[in-house]
C-alpha positions as CSV (number, residue, x, y, z in Angstrom):
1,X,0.0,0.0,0.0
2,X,2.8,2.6,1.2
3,X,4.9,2.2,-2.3
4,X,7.9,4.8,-0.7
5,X,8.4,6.8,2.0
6,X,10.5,10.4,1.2
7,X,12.4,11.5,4.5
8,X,14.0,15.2,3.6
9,X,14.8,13.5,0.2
10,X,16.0,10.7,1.0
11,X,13.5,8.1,-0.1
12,X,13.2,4.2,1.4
13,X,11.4,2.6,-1.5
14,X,8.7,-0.5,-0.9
15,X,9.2,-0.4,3.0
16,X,9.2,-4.1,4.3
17,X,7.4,-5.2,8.1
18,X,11.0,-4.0,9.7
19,X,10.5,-0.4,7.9
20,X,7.6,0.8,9.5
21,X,9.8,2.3,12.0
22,X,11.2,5.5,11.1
23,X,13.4,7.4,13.3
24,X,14.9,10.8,12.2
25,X,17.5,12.9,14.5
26,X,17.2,16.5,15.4
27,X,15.5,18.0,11.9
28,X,12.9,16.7,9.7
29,X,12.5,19.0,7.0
30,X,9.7,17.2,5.5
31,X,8.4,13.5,5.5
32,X,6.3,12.3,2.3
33,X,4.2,9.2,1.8
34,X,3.4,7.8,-1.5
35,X,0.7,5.1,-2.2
36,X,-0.1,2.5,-5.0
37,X,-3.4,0.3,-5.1
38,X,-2.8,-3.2,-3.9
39,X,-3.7,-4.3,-7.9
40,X,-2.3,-2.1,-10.2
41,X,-5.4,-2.2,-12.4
42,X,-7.8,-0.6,-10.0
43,X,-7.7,2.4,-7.4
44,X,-8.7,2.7,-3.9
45,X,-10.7,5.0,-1.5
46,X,-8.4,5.5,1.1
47,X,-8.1,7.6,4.0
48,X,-5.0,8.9,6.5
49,X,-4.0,9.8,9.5
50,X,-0.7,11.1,11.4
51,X,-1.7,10.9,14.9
52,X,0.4,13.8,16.6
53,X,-0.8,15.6,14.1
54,X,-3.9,15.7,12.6
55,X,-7.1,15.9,14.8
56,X,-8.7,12.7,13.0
57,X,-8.5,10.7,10.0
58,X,-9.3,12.9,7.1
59,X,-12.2,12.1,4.3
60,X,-12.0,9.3,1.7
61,X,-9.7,10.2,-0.8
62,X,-8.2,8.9,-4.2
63,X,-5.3,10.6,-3.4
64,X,-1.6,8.7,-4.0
65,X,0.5,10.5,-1.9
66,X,0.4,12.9,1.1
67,X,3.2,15.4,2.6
68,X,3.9,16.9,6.0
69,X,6.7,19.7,6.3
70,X,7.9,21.3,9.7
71,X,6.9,18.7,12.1
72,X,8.2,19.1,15.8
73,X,10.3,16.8,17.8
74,X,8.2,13.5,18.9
75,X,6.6,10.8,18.1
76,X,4.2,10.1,15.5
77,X,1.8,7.3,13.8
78,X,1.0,7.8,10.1
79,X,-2.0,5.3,9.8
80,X,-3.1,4.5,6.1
81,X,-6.4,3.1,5.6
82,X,-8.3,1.2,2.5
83,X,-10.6,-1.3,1.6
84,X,-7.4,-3.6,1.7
85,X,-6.3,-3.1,5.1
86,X,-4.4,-0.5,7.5
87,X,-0.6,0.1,7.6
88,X,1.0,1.8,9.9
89,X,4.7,4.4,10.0
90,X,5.7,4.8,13.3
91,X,8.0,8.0,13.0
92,X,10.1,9.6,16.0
93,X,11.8,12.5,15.7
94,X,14.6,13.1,18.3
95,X,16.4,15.9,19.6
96,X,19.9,15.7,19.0
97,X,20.3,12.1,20.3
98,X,23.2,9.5,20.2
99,X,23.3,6.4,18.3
100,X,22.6,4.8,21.4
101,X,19.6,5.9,22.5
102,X,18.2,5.9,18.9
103,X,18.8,2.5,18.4
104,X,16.9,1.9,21.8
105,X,13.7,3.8,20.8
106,X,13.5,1.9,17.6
107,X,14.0,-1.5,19.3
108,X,10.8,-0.7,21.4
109,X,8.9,0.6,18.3
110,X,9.7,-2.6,16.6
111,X,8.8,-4.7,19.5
112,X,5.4,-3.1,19.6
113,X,5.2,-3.3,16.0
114,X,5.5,-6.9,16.4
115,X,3.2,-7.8,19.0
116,X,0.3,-5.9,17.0
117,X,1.0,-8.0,14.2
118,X,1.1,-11.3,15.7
119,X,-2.3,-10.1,17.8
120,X,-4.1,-9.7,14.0
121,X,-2.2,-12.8,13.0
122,X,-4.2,-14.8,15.8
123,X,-7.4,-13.7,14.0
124,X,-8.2,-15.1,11.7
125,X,-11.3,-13.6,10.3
126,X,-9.7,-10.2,11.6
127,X,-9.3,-8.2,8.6
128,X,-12.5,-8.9,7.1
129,X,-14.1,-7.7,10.7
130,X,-12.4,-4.8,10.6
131,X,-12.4,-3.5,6.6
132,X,-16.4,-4.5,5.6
133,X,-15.6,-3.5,1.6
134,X,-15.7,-5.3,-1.2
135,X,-12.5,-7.3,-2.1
136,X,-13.1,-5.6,-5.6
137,X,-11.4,-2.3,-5.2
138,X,-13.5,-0.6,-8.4
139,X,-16.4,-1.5,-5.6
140,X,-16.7,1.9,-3.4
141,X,-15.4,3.9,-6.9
142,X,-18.9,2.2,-8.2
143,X,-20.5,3.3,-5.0
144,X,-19.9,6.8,-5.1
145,X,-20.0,7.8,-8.3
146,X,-22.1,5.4,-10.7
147,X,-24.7,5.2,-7.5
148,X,-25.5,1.7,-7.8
149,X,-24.8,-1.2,-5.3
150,X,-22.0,-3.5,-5.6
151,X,-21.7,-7.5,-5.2
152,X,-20.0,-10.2,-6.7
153,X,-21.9,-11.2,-9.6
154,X,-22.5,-10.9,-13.2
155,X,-24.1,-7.7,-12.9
156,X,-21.2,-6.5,-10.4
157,X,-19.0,-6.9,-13.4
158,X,-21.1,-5.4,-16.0
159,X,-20.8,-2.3,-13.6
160,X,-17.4,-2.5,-12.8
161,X,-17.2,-2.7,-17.1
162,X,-19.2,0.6,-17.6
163,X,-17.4,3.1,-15.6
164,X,-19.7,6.3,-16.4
165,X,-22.7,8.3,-16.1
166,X,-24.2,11.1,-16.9
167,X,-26.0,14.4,-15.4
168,X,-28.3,16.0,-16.9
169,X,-27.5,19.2,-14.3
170,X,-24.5,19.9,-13.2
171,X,-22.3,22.9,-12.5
172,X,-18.7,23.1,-13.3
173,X,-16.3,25.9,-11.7
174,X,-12.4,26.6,-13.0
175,X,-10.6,28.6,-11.2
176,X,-7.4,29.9,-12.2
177,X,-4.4,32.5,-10.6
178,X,-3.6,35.7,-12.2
179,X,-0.3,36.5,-13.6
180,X,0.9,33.0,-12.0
181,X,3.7,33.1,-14.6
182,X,5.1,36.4,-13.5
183,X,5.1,35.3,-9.6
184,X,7.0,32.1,-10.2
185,X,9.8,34.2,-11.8
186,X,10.8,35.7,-8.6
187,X,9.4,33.9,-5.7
188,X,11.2,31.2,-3.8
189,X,10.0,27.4,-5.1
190,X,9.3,26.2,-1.4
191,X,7.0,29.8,-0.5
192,X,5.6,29.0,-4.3
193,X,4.2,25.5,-3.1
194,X,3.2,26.7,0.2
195,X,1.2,29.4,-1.0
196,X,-0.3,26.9,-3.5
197,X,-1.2,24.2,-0.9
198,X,-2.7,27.0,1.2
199,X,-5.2,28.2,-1.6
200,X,-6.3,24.8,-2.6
201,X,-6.5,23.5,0.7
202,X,-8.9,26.4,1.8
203,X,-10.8,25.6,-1.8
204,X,-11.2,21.9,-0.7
205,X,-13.0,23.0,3.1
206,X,-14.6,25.0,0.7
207,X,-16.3,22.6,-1.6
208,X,-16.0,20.2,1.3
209,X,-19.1,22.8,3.2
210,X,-21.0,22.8,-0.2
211,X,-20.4,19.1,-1.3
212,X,-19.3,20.0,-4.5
213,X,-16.8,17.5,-6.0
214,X,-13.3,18.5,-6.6
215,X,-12.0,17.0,-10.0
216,X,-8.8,18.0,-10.1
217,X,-6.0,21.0,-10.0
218,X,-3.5,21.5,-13.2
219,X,-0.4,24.1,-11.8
220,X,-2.4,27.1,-10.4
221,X,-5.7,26.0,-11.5
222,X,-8.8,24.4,-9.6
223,X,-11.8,22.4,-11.0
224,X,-15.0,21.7,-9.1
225,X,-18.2,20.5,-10.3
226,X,-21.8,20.6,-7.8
227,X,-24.5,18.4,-8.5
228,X,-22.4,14.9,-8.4
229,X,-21.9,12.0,-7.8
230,X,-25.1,13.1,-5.7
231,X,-27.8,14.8,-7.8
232,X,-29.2,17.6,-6.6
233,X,-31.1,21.0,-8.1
234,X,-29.4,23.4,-5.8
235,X,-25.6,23.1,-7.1
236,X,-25.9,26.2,-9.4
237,X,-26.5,28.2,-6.2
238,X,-24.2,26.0,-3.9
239,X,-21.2,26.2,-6.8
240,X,-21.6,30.2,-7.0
241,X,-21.6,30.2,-2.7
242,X,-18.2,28.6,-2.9
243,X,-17.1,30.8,-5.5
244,X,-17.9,34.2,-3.2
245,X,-16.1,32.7,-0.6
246,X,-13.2,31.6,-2.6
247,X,-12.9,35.3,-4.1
248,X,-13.5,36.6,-0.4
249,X,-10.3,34.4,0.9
250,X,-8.2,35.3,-2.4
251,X,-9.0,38.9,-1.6
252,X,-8.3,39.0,2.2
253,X,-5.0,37.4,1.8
254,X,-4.2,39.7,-1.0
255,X,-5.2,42.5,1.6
256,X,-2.7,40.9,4.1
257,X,0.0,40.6,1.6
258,X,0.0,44.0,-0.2
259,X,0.3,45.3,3.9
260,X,3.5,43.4,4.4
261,X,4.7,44.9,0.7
262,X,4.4,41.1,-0.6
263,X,3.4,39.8,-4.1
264,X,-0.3,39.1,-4.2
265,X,-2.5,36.8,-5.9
266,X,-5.9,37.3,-7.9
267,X,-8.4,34.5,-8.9
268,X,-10.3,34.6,-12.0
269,X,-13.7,32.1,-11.9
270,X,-15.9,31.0,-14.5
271,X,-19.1,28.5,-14.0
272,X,-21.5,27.5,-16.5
273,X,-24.5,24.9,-15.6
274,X,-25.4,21.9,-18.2
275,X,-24.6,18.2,-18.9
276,X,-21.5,16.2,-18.1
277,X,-20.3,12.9,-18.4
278,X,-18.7,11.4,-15.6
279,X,-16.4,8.2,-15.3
280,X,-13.1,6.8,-13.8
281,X,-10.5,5.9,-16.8
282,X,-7.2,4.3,-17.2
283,X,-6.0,0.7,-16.7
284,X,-2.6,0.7,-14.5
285,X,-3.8,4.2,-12.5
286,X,-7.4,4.9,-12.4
287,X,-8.4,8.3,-12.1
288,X,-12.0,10.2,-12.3
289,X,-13.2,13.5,-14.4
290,X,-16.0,14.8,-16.1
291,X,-16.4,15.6,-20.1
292,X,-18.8,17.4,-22.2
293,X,-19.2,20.9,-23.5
294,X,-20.5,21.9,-20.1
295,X,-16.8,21.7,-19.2
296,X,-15.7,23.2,-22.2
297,X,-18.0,26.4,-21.6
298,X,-17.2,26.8,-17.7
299,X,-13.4,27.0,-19.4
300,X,-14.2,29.9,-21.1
301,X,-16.3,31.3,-19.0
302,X,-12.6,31.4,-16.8
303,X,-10.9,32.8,-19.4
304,X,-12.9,35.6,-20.4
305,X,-13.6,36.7,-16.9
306,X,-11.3,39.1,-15.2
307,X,-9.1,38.8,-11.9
308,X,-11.3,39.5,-8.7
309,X,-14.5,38.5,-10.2
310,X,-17.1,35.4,-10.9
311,X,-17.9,35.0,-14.2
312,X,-21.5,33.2,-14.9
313,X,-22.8,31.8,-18.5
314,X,-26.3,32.8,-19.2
315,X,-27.6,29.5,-18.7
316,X,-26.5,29.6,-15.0
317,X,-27.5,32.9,-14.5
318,X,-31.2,32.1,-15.1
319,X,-31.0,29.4,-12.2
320,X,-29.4,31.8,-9.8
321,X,-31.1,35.2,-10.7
322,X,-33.3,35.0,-8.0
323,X,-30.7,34.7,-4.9
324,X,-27.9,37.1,-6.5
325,X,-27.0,40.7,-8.3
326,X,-25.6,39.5,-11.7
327,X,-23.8,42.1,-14.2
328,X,-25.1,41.6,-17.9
329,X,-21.5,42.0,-20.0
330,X,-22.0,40.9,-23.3
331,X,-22.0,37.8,-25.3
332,X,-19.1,35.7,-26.3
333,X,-19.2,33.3,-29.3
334,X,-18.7,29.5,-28.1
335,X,-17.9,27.1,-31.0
336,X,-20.1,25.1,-32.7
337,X,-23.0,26.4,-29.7
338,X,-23.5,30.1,-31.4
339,X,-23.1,33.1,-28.8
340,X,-23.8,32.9,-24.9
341,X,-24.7,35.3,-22.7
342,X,-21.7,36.4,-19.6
343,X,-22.7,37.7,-16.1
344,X,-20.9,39.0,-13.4
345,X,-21.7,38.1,-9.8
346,X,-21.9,40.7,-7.7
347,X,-23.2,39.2,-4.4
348,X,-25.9,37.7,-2.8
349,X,-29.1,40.0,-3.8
350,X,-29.5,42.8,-0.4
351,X,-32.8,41.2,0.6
352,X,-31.5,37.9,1.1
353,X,-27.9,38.9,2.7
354,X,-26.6,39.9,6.2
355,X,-25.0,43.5,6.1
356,X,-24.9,45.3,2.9
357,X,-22.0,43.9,0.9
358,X,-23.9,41.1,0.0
359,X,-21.6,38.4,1.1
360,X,-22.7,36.4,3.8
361,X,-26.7,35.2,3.4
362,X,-29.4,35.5,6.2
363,X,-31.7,33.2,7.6
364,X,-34.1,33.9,4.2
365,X,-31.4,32.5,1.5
366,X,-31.6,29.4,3.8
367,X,-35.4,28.9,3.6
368,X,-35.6,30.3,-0.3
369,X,-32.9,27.5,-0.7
370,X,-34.6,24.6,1.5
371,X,-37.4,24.8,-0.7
372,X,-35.2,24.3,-4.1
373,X,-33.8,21.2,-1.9
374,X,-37.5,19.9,-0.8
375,X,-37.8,19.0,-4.4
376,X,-35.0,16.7,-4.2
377,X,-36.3,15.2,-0.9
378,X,-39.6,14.5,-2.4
379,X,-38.3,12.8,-5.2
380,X,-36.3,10.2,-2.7
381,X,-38.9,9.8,-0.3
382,X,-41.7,9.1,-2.7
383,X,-39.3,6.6,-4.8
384,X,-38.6,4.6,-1.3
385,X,-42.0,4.9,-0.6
386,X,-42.7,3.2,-4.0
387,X,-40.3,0.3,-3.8
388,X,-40.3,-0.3,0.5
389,X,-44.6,0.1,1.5
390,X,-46.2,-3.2,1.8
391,X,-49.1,-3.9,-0.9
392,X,-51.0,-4.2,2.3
393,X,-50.8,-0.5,3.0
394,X,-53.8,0.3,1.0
395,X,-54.8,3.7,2.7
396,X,-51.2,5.4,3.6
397,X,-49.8,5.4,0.5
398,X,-47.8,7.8,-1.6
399,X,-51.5,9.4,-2.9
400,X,-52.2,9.8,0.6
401,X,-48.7,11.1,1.3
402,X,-49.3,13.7,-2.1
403,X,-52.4,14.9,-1.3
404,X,-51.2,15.7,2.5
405,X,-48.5,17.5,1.3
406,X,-51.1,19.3,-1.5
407,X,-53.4,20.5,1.6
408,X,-51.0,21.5,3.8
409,X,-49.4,24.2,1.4
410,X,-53.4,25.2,0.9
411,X,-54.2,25.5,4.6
412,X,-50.9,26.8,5.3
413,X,-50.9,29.4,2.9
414,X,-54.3,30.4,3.8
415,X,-53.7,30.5,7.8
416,X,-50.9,32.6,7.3
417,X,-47.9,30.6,7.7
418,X,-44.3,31.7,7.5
419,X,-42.5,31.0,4.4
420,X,-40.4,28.7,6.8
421,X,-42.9,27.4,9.6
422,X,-44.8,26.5,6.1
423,X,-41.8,23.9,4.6
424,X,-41.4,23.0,7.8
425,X,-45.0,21.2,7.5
426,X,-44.6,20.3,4.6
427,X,-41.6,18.5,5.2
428,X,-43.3,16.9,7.8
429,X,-46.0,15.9,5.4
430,X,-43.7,14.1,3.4
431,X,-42.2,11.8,6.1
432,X,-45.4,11.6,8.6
433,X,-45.9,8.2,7.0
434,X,-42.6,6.6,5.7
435,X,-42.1,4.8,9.1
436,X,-45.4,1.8,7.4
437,X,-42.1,1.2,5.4
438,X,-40.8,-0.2,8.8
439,X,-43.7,-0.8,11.2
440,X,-47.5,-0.1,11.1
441,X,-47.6,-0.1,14.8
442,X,-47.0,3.1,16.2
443,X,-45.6,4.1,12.8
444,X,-45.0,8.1,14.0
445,X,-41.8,6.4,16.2
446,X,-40.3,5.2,12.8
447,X,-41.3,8.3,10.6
448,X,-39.5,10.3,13.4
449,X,-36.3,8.1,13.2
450,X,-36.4,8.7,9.5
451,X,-36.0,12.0,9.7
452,X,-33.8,12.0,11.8
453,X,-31.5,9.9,9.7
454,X,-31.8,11.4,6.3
455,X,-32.4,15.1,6.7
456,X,-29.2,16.5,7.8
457,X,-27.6,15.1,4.7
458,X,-29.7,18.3,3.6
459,X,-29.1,20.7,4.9
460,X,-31.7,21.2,8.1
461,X,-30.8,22.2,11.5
462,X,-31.0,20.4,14.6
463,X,-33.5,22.8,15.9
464,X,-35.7,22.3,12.7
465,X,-35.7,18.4,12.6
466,X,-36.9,18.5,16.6
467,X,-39.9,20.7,15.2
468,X,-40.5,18.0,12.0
469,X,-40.2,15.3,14.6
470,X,-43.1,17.4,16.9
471,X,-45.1,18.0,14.0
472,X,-45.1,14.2,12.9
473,X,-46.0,12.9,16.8
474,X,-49.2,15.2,16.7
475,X,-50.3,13.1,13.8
476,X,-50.9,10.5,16.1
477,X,-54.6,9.7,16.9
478,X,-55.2,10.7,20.5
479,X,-52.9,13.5,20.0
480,X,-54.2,16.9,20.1
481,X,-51.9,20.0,18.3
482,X,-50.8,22.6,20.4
483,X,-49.7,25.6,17.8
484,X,-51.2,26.2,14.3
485,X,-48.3,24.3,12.6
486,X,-49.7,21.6,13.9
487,X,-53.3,22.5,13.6
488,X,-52.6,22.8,9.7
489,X,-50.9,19.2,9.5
490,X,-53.8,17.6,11.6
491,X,-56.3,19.3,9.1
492,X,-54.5,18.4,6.4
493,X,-53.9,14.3,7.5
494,X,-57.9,14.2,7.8
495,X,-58.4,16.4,5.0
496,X,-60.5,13.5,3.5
497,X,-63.1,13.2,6.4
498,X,-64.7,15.9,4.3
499,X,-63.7,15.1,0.3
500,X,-66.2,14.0,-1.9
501,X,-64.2,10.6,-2.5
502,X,-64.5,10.1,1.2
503,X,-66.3,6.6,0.7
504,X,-63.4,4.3,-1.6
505,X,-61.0,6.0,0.8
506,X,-62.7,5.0,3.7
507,X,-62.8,1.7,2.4
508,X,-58.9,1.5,1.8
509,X,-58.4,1.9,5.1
510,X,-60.9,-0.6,6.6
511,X,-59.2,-3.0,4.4
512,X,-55.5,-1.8,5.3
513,X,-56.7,-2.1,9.2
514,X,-58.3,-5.5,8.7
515,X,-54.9,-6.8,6.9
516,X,-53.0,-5.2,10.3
517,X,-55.2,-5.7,13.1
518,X,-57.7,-8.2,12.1
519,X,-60.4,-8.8,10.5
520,X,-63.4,-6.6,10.8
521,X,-67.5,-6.5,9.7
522,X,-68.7,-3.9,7.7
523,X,-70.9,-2.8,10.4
524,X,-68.3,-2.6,12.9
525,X,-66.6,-0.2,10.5
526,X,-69.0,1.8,10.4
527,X,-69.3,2.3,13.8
528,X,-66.2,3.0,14.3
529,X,-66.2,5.6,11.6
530,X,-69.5,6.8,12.8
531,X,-68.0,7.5,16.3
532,X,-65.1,9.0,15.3
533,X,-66.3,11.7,12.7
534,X,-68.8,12.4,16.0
535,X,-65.8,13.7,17.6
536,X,-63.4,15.1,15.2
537,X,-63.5,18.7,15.2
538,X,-61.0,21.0,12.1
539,X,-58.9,22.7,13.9
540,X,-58.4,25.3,11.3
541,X,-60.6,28.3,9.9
542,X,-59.7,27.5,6.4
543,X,-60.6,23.2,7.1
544,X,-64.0,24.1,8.7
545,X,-65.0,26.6,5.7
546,X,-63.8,24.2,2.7
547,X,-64.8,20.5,4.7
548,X,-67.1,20.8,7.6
549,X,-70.4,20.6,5.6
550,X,-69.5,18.1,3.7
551,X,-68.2,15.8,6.9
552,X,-71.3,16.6,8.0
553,X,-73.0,15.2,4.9
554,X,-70.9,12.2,5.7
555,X,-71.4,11.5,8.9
556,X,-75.6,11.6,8.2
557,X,-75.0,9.0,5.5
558,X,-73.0,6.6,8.1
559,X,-75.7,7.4,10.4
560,X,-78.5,6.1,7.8
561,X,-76.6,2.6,7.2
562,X,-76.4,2.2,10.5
563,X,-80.2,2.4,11.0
């Protein structure tokens, strides 16, 4: 796994079980590790870690080497990690020691080297315990970015084969340093590197924040690209985000710089929004990129902006109009595609910002945003829904789960709702019902648990999945709301009470309750229904004006039968 290991240029090439001890006197200029995949036809996720250094392991990575510089005296584990196993560098850097003493230190290492390795070698079944991946090492690559599951078989293969996909929206950023060449004349090669690292680290938290994908740098240039391996309709707003806060650090360390009299950088940005192909190529070294003439455009959307600013195509502009000030400059002919419209971003529109500058968004961005992401949380939850409900849920199905979601954006609307308080509902709408994927029995619990589970990946607060949570409990029979929020979602669950189709719905759910708590007469059904329409009440003003007659209608009908 660990191919060499580079001490202040002195490199030990394919270190052996004795050579993961590494022990360095007094100065360490830098220490580099370099990785190759256990098969040299595939690549691996892989992750690292230099305890004494780094707070944790960092994120899974296709990475094939990592460098530390200016380490302090000590000791140190660099811990690789894969689908193929974990290796381990022990490195000590010592103060000025004799041979002596060195030799000592590295004797204990080794000794405790050994006795780890003879504890795994005891276990058998160990290093499958510990690494649950696939012994395929295309397998997680699959996983991530072809989105489709991974096992042994024929199919496996056929995957493994393909190696691509494509998206229909996606938006790709370059980014690229002005007047690089003129810098590298006359700045030192080690400050050059430095600086380097420091930008495109920042660029990666950056991305990391807005899970946007980083593709790749080339010299002093940085490609990015939102809406995969995980679709998603919000990446034209999420990509431009990143891009205000990349200008913003360029800009305050260019501040910084020109105060100490030193050389400063610029960063020109271009982003156009369209279709890409994705895939992993190669044979000895796979790597992953995208292609298409989305990637082309965002290119020249780079090039034809200017230092300082955040260059936008006109198809992107028209998907992020609405949250920022753009700056109509022109057209600019793109071959074999005609002309397309540039745009300059000028920051996040006043309305939806904090302060005036327009570079940090308020608590409205987020909500206008959440609602661009509900879209993409529908489309999940109603596919599970789809492929997970028993056939025996005959009542709280995905119509039933549509047509709450349709009232509550009536009632909510009506009532008065907060733009927020009202997707708040809504969302609550969506998952009141998803737990009959797991249990009918006190299904709430489960719905509640969902949510829990799958909404952070987008993007809601803790504070706003305890109030989804609330919302979803005071669907529960018995249960009795105690705000309009959940006045509107009660309304809404019983909406049918009082439709004009009440009767075949009614009868979906005598037959759902008869498959899950037994079997029931016709006339007992009615009864029931008889004596619960007696004491339901609408909670809201708009529910009693648009169903209270014609519950009422209803309930005189049941009554009749009865008789």
């Amino acid at each position: 796994m660990i191919n060499s290991i580079v001490l202040s240029g002195d490199t030990l090439n394919r270190p052996s079980v004795l050579d993961t001890v590494c022990a360095v006197e007094s100065k360490l200029d830098f220490v580099e590790f370099n990785f190759v995949p256990a098969h040299p036809d595939s690549a691996e996720l892989r992750r690292f870690y230099l305890k004494g250094h780094d707070a944790t392991f960092g994120k899974w990575t296709y990475k094939n080497s990592v460098t530390y510089s200016n380490l302090e005296k000590g000791n140190y584990q660099f811990i690789l990690e894969s689908e193929k196993g974990v290796q381990t560098i022990y490195l000590y850097i010592a103060p000025s020691l004799n041979g002596y003493l060195v030799s000592t230190v590295i004797l204990l290492l080794v000794a405790v080297t050994g006795l780890l390795l003879l504890k795994i070698g005891f276990k058998k079944g160990a290093k499958r315990k510990l690494f649950p991946f696939h012994r395929d090492s295309i397998a997680p690559l699959l996983q991530k970015y072809l989105n489709q599951p991974t096992t042994e078989t024929a199919e496996y293969r056929k995957l493994a084969q393909r190696r691509s996909i494509k998206y229909e929206k996606a938006t790709v950023l370059f980014a690229d340093i002005q007047g690089f060449t003129k810098i590298v004349e006359h700045m030192n090669p080690e400050t050059l590197i430095d600086e380097l690292d420091r930008f495109f680290v920042h660029f990666d938290e950056v991305a990391e924040k807005y899970k946007i994908e980083k593709i790749k740098t080339i010299g002093d240039a940085y490609m990015c690209a939102g809406g995969l391996p995980e679709k998603n309709r919000t990446n034209p707003i999420e990509v431009v985000m990143a891009a205000i806060e990349m200008q913003q650090f360029m800009q305050k360390t260019g501040e910084e710089a020109q105060k100490d009299g030193k050389d400063f950088w610029e960063l020109r940005i271009g982003i156009h929004t369209g279709s890409v192909i994705s895939g992993v190529i190669g044979r000895k070294k796979l790597s992953f990129d995208i292609w298409g003439d989305t990637v082309n455009i965002a290119s020249r959307m780079e090039s034809s902006g200017v230092a300082g600013k955040i260059n936008v195509s006109g198809v992107s502009y028209q998907l992020i109009k609405d949250f920022f000030v753009c700056e109509y400059r022109g057209k600019m002919p793109i071959k074999y595609k005609g002309e397309t419209d540039m745009y300059f971003v000028k920051g996040i529109m006043p309305h939806l910002s904090d302060g005036e500058l327009g570079k940090r968004p308020n608590e409205e961005f987020f909500t206008k945003l959440q609602w661009i992401r509900y879209d993409d949380i529908e489309e999940v939850v109603l596919t599970k829904m789809k492929t997970e409900l028993p056939a025996s849920v005959t009542y709280h199905n995905i119509q039933h789960t549509i047509d709450v979601c349709t009232q509550v954006e009536v009632l909510g609307r009506a009532e008065g709702l907060s733009s927020k308080n009202l997707l708040l509902v809504k969302t609550a709408a969506l998952f009141h019902d998803t737990g009959f994927m797991v249990n009918p029995q006190h299904h709430e619990v489960q719905s509640v648990r969902i949510v829990r589970e799958m909404l952070p990946h987008y993007g809601f607060r803790k504070n706003e999945i305890e109030t989804i949570s609330q919302l979803i409990m005071a669907t529960e029979s018995n249960a009795e709301p105690n705000n309009l929020m959940e006045m509107v979602l009660k309304d809404a669950d019983l909406d049918y009470l009082g439709r004009a189709d009440f009767v075949p719905l009614s009868l979906k759910l005598w037959e759902e309750l008869c498959e899950h708590n037994g079997k029931m007469s016709q006339k007992e059904w009615n009864k029931k229904q008889f004596a619960f329409l007696s004491k339901h009440v609408y909670y809201t003003a708009t529910a009693k004006k648009m169903r209270q007659v014609n519950k009422k209608m209803q309930l005189k009908k049941i009554e009749r039968l009865l008789k």
